[in-house]
C-alpha positions as CSV (number, residue, x, y, z in Angstrom):
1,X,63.3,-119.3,161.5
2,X,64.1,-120.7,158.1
3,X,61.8,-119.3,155.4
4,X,61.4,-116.4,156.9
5,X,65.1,-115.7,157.7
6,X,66.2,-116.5,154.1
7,X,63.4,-114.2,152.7
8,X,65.2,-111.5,154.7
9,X,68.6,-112.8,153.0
10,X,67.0,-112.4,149.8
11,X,66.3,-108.6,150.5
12,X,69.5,-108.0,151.5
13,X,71.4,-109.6,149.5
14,X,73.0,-106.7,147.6
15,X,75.4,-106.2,150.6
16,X,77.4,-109.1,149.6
17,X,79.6,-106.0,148.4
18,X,79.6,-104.0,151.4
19,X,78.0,-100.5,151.4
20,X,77.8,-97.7,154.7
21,X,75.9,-98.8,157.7
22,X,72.9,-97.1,157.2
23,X,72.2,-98.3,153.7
24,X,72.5,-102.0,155.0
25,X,70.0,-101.8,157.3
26,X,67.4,-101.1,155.0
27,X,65.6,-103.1,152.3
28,X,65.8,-102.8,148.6
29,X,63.6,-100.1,147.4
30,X,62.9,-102.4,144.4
31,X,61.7,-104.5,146.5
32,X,58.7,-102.7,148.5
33,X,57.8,-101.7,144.6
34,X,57.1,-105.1,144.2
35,X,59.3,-106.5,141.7
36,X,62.8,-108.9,142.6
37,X,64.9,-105.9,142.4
38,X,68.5,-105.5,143.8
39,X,69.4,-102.0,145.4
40,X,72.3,-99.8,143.5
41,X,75.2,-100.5,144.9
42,X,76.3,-97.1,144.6
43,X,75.7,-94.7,147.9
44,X,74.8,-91.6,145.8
45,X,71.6,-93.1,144.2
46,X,70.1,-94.1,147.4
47,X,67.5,-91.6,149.0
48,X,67.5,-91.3,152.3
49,X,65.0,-89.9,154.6
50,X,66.9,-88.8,157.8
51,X,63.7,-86.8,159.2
52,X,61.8,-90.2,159.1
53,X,61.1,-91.1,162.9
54,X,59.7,-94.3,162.0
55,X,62.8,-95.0,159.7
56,X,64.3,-98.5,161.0
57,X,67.8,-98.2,162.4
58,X,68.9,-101.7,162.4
59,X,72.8,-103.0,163.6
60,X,75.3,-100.6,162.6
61,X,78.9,-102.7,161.2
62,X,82.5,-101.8,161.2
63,X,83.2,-104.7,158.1
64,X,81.1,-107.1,155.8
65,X,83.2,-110.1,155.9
66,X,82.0,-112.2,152.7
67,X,83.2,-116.3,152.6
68,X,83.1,-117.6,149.1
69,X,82.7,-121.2,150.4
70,X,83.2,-123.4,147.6
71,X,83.3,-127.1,146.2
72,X,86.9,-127.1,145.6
73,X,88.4,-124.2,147.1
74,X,87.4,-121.4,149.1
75,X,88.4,-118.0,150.6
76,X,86.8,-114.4,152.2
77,X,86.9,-110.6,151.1
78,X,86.1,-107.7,153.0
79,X,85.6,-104.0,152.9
80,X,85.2,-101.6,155.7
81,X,82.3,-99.9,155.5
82,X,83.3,-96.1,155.4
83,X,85.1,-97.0,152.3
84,X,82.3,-99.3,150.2
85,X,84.2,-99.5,147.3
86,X,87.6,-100.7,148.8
87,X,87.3,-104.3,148.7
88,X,90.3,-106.6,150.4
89,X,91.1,-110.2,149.3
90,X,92.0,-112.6,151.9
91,X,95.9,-112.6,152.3
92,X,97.9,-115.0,150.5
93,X,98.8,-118.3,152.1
94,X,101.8,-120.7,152.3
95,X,101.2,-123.5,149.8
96,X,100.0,-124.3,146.4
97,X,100.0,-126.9,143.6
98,X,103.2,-126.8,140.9
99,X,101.4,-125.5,137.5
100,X,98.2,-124.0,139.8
101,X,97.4,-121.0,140.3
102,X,95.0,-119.6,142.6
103,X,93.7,-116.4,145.1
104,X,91.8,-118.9,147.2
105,X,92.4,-121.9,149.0
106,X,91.2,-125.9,149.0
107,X,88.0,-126.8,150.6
108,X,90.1,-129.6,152.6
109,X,89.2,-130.0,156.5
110,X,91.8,-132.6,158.0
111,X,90.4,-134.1,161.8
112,X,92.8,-135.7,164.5
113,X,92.2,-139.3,164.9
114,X,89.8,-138.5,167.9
115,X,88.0,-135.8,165.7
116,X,89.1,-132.8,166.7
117,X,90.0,-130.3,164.1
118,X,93.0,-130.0,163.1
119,X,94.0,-127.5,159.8
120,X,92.1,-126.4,156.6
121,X,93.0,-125.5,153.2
122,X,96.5,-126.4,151.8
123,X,97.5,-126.8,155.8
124,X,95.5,-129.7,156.1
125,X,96.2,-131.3,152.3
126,X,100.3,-130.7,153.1
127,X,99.9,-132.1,156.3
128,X,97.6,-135.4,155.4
129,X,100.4,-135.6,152.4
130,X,103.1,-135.9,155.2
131,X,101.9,-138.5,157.3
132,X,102.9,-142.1,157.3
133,X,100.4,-144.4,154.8
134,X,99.7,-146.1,158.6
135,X,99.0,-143.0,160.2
136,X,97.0,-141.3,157.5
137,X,94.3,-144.4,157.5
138,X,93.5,-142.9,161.4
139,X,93.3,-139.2,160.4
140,X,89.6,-137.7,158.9
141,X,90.3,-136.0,155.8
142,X,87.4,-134.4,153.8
143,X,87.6,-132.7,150.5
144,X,85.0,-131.4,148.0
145,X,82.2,-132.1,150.3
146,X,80.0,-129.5,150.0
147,X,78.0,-130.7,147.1
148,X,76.8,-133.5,149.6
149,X,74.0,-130.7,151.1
150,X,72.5,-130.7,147.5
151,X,72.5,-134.0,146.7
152,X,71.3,-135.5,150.0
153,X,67.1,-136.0,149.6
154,X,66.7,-135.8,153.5
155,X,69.2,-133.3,154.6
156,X,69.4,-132.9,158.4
157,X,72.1,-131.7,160.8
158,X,72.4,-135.7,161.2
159,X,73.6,-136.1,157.7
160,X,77.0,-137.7,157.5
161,X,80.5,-137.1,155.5
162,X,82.5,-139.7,154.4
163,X,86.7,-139.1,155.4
164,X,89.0,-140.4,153.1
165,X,89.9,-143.5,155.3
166,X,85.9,-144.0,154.8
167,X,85.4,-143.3,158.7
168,X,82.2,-141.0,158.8
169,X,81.6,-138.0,160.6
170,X,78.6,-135.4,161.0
171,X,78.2,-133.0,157.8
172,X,77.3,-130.3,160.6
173,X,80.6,-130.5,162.6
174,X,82.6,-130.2,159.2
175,X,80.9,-127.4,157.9
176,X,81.1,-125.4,161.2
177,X,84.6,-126.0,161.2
178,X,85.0,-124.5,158.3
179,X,83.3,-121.6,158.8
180,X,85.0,-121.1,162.6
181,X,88.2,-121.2,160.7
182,X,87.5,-118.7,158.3
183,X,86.1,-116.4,161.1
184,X,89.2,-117.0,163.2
185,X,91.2,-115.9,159.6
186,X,89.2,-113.0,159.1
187,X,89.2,-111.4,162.3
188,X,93.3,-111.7,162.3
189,X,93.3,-110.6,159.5
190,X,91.5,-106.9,160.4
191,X,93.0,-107.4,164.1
192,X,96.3,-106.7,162.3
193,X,94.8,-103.9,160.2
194,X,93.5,-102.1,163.1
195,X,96.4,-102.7,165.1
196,X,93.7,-103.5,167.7
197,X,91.2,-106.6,168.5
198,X,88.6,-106.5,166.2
199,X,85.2,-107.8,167.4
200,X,83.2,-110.0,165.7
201,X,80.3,-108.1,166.9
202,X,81.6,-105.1,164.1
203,X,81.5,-107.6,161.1
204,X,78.6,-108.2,159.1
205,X,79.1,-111.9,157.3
206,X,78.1,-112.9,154.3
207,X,78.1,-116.6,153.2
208,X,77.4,-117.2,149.5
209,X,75.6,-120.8,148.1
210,X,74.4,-121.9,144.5
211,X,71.7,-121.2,142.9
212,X,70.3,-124.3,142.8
213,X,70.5,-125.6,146.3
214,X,66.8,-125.6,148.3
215,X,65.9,-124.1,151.2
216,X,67.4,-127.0,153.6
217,X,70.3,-126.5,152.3
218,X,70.7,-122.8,152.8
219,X,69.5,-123.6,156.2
220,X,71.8,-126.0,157.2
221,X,74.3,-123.4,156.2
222,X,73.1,-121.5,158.5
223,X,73.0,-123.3,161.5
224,X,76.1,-124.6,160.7
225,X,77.5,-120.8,161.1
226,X,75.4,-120.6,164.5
227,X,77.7,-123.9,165.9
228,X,80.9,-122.5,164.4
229,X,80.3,-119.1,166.2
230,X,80.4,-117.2,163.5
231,X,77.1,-115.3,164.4
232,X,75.0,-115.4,167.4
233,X,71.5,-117.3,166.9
234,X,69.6,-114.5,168.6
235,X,71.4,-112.5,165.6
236,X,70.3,-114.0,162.7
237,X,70.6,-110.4,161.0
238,X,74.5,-110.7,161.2
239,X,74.6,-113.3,158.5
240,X,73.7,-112.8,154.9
241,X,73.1,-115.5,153.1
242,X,73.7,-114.7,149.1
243,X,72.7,-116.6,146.0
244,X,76.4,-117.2,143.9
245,X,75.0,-115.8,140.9
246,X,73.5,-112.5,141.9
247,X,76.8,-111.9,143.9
248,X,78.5,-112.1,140.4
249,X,75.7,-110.3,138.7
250,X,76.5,-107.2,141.1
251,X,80.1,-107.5,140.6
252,X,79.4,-106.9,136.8
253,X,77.8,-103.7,137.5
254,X,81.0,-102.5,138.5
255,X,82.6,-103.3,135.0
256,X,82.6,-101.3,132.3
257,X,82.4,-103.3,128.8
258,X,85.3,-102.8,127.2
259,X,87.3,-104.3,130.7
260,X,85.3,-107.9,129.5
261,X,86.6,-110.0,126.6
262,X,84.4,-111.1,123.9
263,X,84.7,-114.6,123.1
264,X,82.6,-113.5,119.4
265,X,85.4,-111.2,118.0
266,X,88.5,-112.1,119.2
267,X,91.0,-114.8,117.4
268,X,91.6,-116.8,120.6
269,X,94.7,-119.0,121.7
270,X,93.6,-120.6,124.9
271,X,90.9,-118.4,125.5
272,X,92.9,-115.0,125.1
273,X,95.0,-113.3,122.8
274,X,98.3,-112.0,123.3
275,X,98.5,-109.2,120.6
276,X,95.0,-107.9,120.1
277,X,93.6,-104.9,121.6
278,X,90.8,-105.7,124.1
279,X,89.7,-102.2,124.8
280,X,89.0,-101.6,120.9
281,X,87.4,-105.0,120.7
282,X,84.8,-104.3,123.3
283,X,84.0,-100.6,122.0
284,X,83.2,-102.6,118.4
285,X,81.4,-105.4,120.3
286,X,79.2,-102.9,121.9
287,X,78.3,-100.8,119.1
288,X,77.5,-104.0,117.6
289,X,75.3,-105.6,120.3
290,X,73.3,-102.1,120.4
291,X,72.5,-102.5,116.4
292,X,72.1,-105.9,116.1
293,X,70.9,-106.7,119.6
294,X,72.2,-110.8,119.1
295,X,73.7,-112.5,121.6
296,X,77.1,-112.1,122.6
297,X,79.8,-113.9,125.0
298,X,81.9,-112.3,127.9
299,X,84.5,-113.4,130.0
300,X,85.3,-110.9,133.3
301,X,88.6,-109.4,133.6
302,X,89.4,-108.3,137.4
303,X,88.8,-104.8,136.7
304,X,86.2,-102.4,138.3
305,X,84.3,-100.0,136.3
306,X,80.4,-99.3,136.4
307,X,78.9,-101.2,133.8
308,X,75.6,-100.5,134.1
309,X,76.4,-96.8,133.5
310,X,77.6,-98.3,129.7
311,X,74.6,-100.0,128.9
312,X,70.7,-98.4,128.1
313,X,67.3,-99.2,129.5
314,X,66.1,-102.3,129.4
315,X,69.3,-104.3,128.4
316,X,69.2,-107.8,129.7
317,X,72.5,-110.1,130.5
318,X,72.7,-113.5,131.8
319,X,75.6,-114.2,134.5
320,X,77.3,-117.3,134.2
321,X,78.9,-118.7,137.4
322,X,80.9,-121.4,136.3
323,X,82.1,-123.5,139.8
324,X,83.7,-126.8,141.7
325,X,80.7,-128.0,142.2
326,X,77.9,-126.1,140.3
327,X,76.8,-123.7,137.2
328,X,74.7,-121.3,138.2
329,X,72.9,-118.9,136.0
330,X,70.6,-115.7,136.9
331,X,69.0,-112.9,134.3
332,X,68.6,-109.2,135.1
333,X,67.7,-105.9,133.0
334,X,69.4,-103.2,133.8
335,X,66.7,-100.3,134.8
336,X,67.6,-96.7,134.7
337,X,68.6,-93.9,135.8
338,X,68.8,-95.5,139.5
339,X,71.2,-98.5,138.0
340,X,68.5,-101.3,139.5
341,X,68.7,-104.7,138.8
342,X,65.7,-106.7,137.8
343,X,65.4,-110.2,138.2
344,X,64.0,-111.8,135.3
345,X,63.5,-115.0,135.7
346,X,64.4,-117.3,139.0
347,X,68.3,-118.1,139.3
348,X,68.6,-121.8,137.6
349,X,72.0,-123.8,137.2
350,X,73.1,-127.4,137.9
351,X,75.5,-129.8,139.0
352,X,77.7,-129.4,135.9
353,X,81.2,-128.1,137.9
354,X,84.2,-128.8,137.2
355,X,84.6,-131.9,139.7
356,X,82.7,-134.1,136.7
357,X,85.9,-133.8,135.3
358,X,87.2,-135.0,138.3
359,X,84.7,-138.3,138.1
360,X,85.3,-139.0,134.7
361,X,89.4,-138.8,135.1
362,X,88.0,-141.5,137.7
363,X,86.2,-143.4,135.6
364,X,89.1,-143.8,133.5
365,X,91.5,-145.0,135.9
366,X,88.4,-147.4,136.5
367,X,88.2,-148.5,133.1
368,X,91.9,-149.2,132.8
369,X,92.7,-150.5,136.6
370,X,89.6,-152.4,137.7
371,X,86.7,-150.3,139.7
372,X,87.8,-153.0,142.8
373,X,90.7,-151.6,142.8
374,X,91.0,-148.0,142.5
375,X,88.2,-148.6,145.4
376,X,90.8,-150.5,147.6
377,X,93.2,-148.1,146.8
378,X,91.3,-144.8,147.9
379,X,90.8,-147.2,151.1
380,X,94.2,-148.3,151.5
381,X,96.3,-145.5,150.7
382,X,94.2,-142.3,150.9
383,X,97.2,-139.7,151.1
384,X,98.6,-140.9,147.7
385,X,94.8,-140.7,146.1
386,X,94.6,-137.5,147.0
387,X,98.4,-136.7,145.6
388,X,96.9,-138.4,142.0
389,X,93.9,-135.6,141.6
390,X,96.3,-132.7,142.6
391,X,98.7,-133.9,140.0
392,X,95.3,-134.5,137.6
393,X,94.2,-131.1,138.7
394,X,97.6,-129.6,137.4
395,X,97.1,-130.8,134.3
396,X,93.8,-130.3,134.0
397,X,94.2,-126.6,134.2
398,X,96.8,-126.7,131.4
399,X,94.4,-128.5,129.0
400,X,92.9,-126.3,125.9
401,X,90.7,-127.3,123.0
402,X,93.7,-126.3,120.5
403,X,96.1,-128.5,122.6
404,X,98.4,-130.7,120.4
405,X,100.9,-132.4,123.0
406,X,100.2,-134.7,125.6
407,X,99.4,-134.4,129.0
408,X,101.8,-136.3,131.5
409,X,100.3,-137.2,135.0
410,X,102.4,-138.1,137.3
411,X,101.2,-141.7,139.3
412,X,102.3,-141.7,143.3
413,X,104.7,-144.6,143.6
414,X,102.3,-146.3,146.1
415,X,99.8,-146.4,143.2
416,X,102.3,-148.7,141.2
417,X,103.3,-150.7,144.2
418,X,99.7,-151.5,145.5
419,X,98.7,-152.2,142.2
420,X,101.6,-154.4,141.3
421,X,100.5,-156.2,144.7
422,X,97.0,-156.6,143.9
423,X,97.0,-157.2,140.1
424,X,100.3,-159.6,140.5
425,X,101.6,-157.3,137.4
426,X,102.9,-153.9,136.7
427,X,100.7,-150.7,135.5
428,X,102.1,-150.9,132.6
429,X,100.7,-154.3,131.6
430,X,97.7,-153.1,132.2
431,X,97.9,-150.2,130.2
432,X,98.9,-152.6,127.0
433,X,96.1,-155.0,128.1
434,X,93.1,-152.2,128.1
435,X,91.3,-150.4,125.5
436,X,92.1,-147.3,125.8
437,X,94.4,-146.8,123.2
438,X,94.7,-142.8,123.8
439,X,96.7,-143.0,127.0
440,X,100.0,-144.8,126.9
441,X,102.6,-145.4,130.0
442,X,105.6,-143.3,130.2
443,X,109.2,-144.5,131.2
444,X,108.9,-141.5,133.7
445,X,106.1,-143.3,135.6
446,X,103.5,-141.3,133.9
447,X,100.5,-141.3,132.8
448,X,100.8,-140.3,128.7
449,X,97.5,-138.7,127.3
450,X,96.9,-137.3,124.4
451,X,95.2,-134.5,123.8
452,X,91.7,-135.8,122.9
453,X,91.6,-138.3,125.5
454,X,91.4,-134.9,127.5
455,X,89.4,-133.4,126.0
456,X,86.6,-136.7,125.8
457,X,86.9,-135.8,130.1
458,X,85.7,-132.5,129.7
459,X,82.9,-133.1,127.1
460,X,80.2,-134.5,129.6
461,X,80.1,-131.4,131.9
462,X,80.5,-128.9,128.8
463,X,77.4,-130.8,126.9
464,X,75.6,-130.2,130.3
465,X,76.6,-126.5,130.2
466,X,75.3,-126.2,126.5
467,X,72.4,-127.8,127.2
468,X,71.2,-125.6,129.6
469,X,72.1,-122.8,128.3
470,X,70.4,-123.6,124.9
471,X,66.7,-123.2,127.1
472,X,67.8,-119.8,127.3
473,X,65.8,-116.8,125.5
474,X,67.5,-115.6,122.4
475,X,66.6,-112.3,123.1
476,X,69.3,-112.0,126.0
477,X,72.1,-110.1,124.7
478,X,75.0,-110.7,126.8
479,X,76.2,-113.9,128.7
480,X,78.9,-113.3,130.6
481,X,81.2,-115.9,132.1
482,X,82.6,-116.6,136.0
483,X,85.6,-119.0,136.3
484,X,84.8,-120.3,132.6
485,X,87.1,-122.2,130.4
486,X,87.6,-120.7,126.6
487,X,83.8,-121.6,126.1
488,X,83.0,-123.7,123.4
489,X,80.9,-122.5,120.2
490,X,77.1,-122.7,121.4
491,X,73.8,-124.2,119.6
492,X,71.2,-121.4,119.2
493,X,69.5,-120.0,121.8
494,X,65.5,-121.3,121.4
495,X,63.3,-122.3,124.0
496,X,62.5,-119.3,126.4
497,X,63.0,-119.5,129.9
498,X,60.0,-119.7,132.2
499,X,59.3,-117.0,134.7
500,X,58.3,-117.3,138.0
């Protein structure tokens, strides 16, 4: 099935935002022209040709049901598809993070002792947090996992997660968990709507994956939704799956410029500023990108417009999908008057997410604690590590470039008492005997950084950002930013990128 059945994805992919039943069943006209071109999303500027006998007719859908299935947290939307346009975000759930905030939920699976599953998302994270520090070393808990399918050379549906406690378990099993549990979510979620049961034989899913991951990858992703019941295998038709990227790429069609903020003419304070006009910014910005044609930086608002309607013939943009786990980037021109997308070059990216923040926060407490024992200590007390990257994560989010005070994170008590009993001395010692002069200990039982020391966590990942997107062309106008931090001031643009 595999090459072929993603080839199909690839044609279809356009329905990631859903359109009417007939228009999903058939390919993308820019396709049978011959080029990589996505379909208007719009219903009015597709042709059909209801006369045609020989016109396929393929499964008609109540729903598309997409699953945004990411490295740190995840979540579905949904549109019915007599009203296209009308797209739902998953309801909000009970829990969250002090200081975070966010439409989605963790990508945290939490397995009974005799590996059954048990909860997902901030469920299964409040729930491992409860336990007992004996009980927790017997339960399976599994977060930010799903970079493990791109990394692993000889991926197979024998590959293997490793659980907090350090017990292992099959990547397969976790991933169609997942995926059962977002079905099971989902399918409340319109049962309620339509005051009826909905059947899952009415829903069209759509499971989106990076740019960058290979084909065994996209397969496994697959196969995994085949175990967790989300579609039938003899159905293969019922599951889309969508390159990150493009999905966002499509999603910018529906924005009109001046709903985007420039990152080149606005006086920014953490990325956005509270007095100035964005609306007359982005009417200057475009007048300005149409007469000097030089590249340009966007960050999406969640506003839908038609931006493709806004722009001319032959305009290019690059999407930049800034993840947990990834950076994926794709290139389309904008072809009129039908509104298609053409893919320029091949969707590129890399593993430069936001969890290499994540490693290098790591890495410090390495540097200041001893690797052995922040390795004991995941071990040993797995709950309270996972407590000490939600409270990092907090603070993570509140760090800017302009930033001037410190950053306090808050240490889990076990974390002073294990290390007391390992080391034979407090955290505090340890502190004074290190070399990292830029964080200090707090009475509070804190973690004291200042605000470079933060920043020196981000700069890894960012340098791998700018790197590559310095390959890029500098003919490309517009870049234009998904889940991005205030981006930082970029080298210039030089070495083309290389078509297929």
């Amino acid at each position: 099935m595999g090459e072929g059945v993603e080839r199909m994805d690839s044609i279809h992919r356009w329905s990631v935002i859903p359109h009417s039943n007939y228009q999903m069943a058939n390919p993308s006209p820019a396709k049978s022209m011959g080029d990589p071109g996505i379909t208007p999303l719009s219903p009015s500027h597709i042709q059909q040709n209801d006369t045609d006998p020989n016109a396929h007719t393929g499964p008609s859908f109540m729903v598309v049901v997409a699953i945004d299935f990411g490295t740190t947290s995840s979540g579905y939307a949904y549109a019915f598809t007599k009203e296209p346009e009308c797209i739902h975000t998953m309801r909000r759930w009970e829990g969250g993070d002090p200081g975070v905030s966010n439409q989605k939920t963790p990508t945290t699976i939490l397995l009974t002792p005799d590996r059954k599953f048990h909860s997902f998302g901030y469920a299964a994270r409040d729930f491992y947090h409860d336990l007992d520090s004996t009980e927790s070393k017997h339960w399976l808990y599994l977060e930010k996992f799903k970079m493990k399918l791109h990394t692993t050379a000889n991926l197979s549906i024998d590959t293997e997660l490793h659980a907090a406690n350090g017990r292992r378990v099959k990547a397969i099993d976790i991933f169609a968990y997942a995926l059962a549990f977002f079905k099971e979510q989902a399918l409340k979620e319109l049962s309620d709507q339509a005051g009826a049961e909905f059947d899952n034989a009415d829903v069209r899913w759509v499971i989106t994956v990076p740019a960058i991951w290979k084909m065994p990858a996209k397969q496994f992703m697959r196969e995994a939704a085949y175990k967790g019941g989300l579609v039938p295998r003899d159905n293969p038709e019922q599951l889309i799956i969508a390159l990150e990227p493009e999905a966002a790429s499509i999603y910018c069609r529906k924005l009109r410029l001046h709903q985007m903020v420039d990152f080149g003419t606005k006086t920014t304070q953490n990325g956005f500023s509270p007095t100035e006009n964005v609306g007359t910014g982005m009417t200057q910005a475009k007048e300005h990108v149409r007469s000097k044609r030089q590249s340009r930086t966007f960050l999406v608002e969640n506003v839908i417009g038609e931006l493709w309607s806004e722009l001319e013939e032959g305009d290019r943009y690059v999407v930049v999908d800034c993840g947990g786990g990834t950076v994926d980037l794709t290139v389309h021109q904008i072809r009129l008057p039908e509104g298609h997308l053409k893919e320029l070059y091949k969707a590129s990216g890399g593993p430069y997410g936001s969890i290499g923040i994540d490693y290098e926060f790591e890495k410090l407490l390495c540097k200041i604690f001893g690797p052995d024992f922040i390795d004991q200590f995941k071990i040993k007390r797995p709950a309270a590590w996972v407590d000490l990257m939600i409270a990092f994560e907090s603070r993570k989010r509140a760090a800017a470039p302009d930033r001037t005070n410190p950053l306090n994170i808050n240490l889990p008590f076990s974390f002073i008492d294990y290390y007391k009993k390992f080391r034979g001395h407090s955290v505090e010692h340890a502190l004074r005997k290190s070399n990292v002069d830029f964080v200090k200990w707090s009475s509070q039982g804190m973690l004291r950084m200042n605000p470079d020391a933060m920043n020196a966590l981000f700069k890894p990942t960012i340098d791998h950002i700018i790197q590559h997107l310095s390959e890029f062309s500098p003919a490309l106008p517009m870049l234009i930013g998904f889940g991005l931090y205030p981006p930082p001031p970029l080298p210039p643009l030089k070495t083309p990128l290389h078509p297929y």
